[in-house]
C-alpha positions as CSV (number, residue, x, y, z in Angstrom):
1,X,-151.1,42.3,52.1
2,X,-153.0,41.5,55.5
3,X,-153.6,38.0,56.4
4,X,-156.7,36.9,55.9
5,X,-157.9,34.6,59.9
6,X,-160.3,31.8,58.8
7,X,-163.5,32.1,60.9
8,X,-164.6,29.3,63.4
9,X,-166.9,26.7,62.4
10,X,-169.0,25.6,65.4
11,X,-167.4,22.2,64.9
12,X,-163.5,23.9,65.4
13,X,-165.4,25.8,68.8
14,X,-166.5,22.4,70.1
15,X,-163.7,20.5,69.2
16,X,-161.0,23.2,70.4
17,X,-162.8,23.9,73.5
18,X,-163.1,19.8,74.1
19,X,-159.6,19.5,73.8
20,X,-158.9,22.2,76.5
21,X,-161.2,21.0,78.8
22,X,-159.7,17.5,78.5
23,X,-156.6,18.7,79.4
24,X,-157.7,20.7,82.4
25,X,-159.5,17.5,83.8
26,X,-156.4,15.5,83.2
27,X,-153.7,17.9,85.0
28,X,-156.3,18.5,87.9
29,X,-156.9,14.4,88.3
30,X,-152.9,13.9,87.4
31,X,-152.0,16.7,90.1
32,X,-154.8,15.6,92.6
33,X,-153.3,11.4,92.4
34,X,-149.8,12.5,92.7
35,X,-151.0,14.4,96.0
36,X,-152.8,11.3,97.4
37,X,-150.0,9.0,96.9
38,X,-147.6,11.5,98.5
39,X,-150.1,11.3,101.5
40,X,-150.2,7.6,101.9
41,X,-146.3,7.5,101.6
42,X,-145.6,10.5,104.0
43,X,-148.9,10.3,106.4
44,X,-149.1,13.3,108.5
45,X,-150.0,12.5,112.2
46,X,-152.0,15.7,112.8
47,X,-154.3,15.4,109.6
48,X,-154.4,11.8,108.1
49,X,-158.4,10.8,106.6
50,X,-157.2,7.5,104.9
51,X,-160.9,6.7,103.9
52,X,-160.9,10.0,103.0
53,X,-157.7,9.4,100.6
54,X,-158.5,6.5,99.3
55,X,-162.2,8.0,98.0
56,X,-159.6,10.6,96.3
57,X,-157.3,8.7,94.5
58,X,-160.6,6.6,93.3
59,X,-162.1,9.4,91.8
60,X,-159.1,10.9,90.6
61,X,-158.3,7.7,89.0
62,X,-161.6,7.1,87.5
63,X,-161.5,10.8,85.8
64,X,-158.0,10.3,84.8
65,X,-158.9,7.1,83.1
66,X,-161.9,9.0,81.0
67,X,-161.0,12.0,79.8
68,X,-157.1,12.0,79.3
69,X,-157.8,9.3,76.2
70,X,-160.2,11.2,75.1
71,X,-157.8,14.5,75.4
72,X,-155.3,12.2,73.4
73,X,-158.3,11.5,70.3
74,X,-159.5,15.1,70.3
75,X,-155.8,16.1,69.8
76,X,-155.1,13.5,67.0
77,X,-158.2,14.7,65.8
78,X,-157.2,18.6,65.3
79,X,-153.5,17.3,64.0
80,X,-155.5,15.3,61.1
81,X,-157.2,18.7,60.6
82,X,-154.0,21.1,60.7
83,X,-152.5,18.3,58.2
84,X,-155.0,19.2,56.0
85,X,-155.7,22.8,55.9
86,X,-153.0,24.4,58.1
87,X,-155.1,27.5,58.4
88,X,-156.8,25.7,61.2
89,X,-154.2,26.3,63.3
90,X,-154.3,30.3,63.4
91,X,-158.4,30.1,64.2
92,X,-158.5,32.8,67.0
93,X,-160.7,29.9,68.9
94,X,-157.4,27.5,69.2
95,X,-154.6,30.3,69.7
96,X,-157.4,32.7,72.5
97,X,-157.6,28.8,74.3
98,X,-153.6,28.2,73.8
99,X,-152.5,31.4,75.3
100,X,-155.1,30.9,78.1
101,X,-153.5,28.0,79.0
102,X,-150.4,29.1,78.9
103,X,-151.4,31.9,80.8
104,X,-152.7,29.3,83.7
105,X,-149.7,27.5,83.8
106,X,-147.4,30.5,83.8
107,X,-149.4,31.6,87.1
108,X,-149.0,28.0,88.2
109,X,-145.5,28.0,88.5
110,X,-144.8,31.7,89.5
111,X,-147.5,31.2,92.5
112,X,-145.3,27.7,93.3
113,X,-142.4,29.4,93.4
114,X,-143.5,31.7,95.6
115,X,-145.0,29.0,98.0
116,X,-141.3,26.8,97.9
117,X,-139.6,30.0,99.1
118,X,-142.0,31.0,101.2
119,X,-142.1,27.9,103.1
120,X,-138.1,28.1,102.8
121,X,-137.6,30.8,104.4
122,X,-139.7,29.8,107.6
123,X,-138.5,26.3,107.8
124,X,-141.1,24.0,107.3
125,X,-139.6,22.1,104.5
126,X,-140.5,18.6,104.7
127,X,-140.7,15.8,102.2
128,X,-144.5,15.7,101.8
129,X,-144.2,19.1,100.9
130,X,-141.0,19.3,98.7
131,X,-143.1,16.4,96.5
132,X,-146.4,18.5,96.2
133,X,-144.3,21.1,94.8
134,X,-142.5,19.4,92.4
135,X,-145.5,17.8,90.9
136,X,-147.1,20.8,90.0
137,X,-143.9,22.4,89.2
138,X,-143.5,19.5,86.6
139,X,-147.0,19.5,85.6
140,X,-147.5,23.0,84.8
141,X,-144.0,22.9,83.3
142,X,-144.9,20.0,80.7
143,X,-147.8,22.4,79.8
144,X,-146.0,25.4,79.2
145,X,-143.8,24.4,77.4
146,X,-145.2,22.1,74.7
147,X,-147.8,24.8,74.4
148,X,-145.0,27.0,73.9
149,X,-143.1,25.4,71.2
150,X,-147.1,24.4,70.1
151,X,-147.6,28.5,69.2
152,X,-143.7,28.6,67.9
153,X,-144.1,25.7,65.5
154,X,-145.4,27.2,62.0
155,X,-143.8,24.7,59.2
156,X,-146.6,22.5,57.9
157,X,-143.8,19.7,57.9
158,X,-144.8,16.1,60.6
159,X,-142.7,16.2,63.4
160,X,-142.4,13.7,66.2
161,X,-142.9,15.8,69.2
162,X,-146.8,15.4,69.6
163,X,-146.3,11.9,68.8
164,X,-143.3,11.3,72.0
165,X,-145.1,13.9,74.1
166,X,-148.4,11.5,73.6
167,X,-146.7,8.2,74.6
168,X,-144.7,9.7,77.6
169,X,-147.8,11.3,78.9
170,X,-149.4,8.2,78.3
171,X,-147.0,5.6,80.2
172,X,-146.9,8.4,82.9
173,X,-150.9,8.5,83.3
174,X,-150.9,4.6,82.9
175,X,-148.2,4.3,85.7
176,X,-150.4,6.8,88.0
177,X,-153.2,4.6,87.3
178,X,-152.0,1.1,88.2
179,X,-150.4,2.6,91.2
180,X,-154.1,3.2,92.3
181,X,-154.7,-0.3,92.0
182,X,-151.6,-1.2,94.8
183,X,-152.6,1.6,97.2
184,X,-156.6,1.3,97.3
185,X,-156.6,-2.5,95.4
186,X,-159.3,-3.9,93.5
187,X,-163.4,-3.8,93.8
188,X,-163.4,-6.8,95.6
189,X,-161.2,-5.0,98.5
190,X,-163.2,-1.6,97.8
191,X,-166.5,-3.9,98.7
192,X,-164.7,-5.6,101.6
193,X,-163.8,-2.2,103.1
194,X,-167.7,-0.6,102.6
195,X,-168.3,-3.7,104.5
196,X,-165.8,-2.8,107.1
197,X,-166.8,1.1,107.0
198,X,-170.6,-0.3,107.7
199,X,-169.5,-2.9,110.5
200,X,-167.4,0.2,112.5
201,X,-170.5,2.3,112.2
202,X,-172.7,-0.5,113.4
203,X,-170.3,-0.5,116.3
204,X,-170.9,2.5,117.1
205,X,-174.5,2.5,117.2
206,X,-174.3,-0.5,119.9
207,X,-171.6,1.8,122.3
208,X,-174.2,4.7,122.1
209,X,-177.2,2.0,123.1
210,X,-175.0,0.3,125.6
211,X,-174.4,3.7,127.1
212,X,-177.9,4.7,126.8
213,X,-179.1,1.5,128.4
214,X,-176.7,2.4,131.6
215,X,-177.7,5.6,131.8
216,X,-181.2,4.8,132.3
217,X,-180.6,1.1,134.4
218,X,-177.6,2.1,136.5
219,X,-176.1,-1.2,134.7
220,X,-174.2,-2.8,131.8
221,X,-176.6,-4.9,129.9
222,X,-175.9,-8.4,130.0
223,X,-176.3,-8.8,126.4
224,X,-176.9,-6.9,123.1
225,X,-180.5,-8.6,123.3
226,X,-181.1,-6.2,126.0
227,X,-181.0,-3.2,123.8
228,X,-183.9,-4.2,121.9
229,X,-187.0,-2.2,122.4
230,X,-186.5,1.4,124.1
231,X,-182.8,1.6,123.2
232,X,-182.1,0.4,119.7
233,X,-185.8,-0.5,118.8
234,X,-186.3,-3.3,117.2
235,X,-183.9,-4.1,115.4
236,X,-180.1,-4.9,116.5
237,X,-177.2,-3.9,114.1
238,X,-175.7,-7.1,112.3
239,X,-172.5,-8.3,110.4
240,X,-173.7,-6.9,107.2
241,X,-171.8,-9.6,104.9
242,X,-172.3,-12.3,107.1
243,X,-175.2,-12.0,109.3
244,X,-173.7,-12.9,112.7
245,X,-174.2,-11.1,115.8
246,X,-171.6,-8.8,117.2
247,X,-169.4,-9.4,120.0
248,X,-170.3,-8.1,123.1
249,X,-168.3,-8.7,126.2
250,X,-168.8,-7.1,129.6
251,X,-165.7,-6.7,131.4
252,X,-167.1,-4.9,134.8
253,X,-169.0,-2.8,136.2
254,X,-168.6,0.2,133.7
255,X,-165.9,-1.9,131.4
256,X,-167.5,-3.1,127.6
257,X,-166.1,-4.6,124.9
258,X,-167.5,-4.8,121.2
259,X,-166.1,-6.7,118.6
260,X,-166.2,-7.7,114.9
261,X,-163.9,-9.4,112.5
262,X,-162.6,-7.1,109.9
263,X,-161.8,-7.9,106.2
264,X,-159.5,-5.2,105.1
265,X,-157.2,-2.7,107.7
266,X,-158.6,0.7,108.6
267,X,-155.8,3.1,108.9
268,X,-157.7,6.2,109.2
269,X,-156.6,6.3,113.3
270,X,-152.6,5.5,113.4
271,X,-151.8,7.9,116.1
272,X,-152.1,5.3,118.6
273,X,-154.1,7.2,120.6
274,X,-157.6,5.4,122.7
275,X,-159.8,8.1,123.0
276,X,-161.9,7.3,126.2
277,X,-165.7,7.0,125.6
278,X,-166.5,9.4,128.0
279,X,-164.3,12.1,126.0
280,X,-166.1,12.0,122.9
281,X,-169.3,10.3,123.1
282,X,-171.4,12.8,120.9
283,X,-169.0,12.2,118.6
284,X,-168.3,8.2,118.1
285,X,-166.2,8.6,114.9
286,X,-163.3,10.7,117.3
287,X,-162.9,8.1,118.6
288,X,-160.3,5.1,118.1
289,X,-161.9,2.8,115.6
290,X,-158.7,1.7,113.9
291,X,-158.5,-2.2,112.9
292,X,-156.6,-4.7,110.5
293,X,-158.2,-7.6,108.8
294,X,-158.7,-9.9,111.8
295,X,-161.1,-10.1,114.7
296,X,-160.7,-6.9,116.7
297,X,-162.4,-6.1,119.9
298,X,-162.5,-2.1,121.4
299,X,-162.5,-1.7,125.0
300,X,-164.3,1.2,126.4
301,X,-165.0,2.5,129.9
302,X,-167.6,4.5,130.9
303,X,-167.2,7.3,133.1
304,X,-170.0,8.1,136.0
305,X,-169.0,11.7,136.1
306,X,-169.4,12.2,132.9
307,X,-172.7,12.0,132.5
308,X,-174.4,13.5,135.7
309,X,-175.6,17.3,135.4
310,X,-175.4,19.8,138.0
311,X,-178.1,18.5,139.6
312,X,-177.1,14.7,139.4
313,X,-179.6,13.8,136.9
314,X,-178.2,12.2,133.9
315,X,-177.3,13.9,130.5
316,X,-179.4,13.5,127.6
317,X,-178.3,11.4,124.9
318,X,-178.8,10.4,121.4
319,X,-178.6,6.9,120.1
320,X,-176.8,7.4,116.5
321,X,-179.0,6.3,113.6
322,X,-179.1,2.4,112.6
């Protein structure tokens, strides 16, 4: 006698398809944290954006937060269902989306496999590396394999594996979470550092006028007062959170320093390398802006060659936007 496939109710597409796309979101956000914190603990010196990170593992965090609880109700949701009419559980809807998934995560690990001995075989092992691996590797292998046993599972009888596999994934994501909270901190050191982010770009905008102004006066201005007008225009950059005038120091004839006291550490530059202005002028944020929470001064030096032309007129410049 053939079996008879209940057809899907637009409420089993909407809630099946909800359930998958929960879980997508969570393993992407779950995978995407476990990345960031590996690249706060392991920095690599050629390619480390630690603004960059820490805007990661916020918005990881933030999706994680949303739509893995919500995976967890849709889920409880569909096993209140299957409880009572088990039918539910062959809809072609759930099992197409099941084997999809299982599908993804089988690729997952075949193409992470392939990867590990790939990378292996040439030697470039390292520890940043080994723990990307093994986080998808895990990931994709918690997946599979409830899924697995999900599909194998046809007694109507309760069992307890949904209900462990809920609160491990939950104290894992939970853990993930508050870890967020240690590496990037609260909203009061988020604030502290936009603060910080707005006083190093303000920085900026003064080198650029103080070069500008000796490119046109064949001098260092005596103070930041004497960028107002052609320069700067009419307005000089200010301590955003406390309204104070930046430091300015002249130090000699082609020697500057600007400083500002810092709230929160900038670890963005940690190769301990000073870029010279002259090096990198068109592009300020090359440049070493790296700071801790304390009054920090940057000492640059102009170099004359730098900006003459061919024909010993100077170069054109830009003052970056205020």
């Amino acid at each position: 006698m053939a079996t008879i496939i209940k057809k899907s109710s637009p409420k089993d597409v909407f809630i099946n398809l909800l359930s998958v796309a929960a879980l997508y979101a969570s393993i992407v956000s779950f995978i995407a944290l476990i990345f960031q914190y590996v690249n706060v603990l392991f920095p690599d010196p050629l390619n480390f954006y630690y603004t960059s990170i820490l805007d990661t593992i916020r918005r990881a965090g933030s999706a994680l937060l949303v739509v893995f609880p919500v995976y967890l109700v849709v889920s409880w949701l569909l096993g209140k269902e299957f409880a009572a009419d088990s039918e539910k559980k062959q809809l072609r809807i759930r099992r197409w989306l099941l084997y999809f998934t299982l599908f993804l995560s089988a690729v997952t690990i075949i193409v992470d496999l392939i990867i590990l001995i790939y990378n292996f075989w040439g030697g470039e092992l390292t520890m940043r590396f080994l723990l990307k691996i093994l986080a998808v590797m895990i990931a994709a292998a918690a997946v599979f394999g409830y899924h697995i046993w999900d599909l194998k599972k046809s007694e109507p009888k309760k069992s307890l594996v949904p209900k462990i596999a809920a609160w491990i994934s939950a104290i894992v994501v939970l853990a993930l979470i508050a870890g967020g909270f240690f590496v990037i901190g609260g909203p009061a050191t988020q604030r502290d550092r936009r603060f910080d982010d707005r006083r190093v770009s303000d920085l900026q905008t003064l080198q650029n006028g103080v070069i500008n102004y000796w490119i046109a006066k064949d001098v260092l201005p005596k103070s930041l007062d004497d960028l107002r007008g052609g320069v700067l225009g009419g307005t000089i950059p200010r301590d955003p959170q406390t309204g104070n005038a930046y430091e300015y120091i002249v130090a000699g004839n082609l020697e500057f320093s600007l400083c500002a006291a810092f709230k929160t550490e900038n670890k963005y530059w940690t190769r301990g390398e000073v870029m010279p202005v002259e090096a990198n002028y068109y592009d300020s944020t090359q440049q070493d802006w790296g700071h801790k929470a304390e009054r920090t001064c940057f000492s640059k030096k102009i170099d004359p060659a730098f900006y003459k032309n061919r024909n010993g007129g100077p170069v054109p410049l830009k003052t970056a936007p205020y």
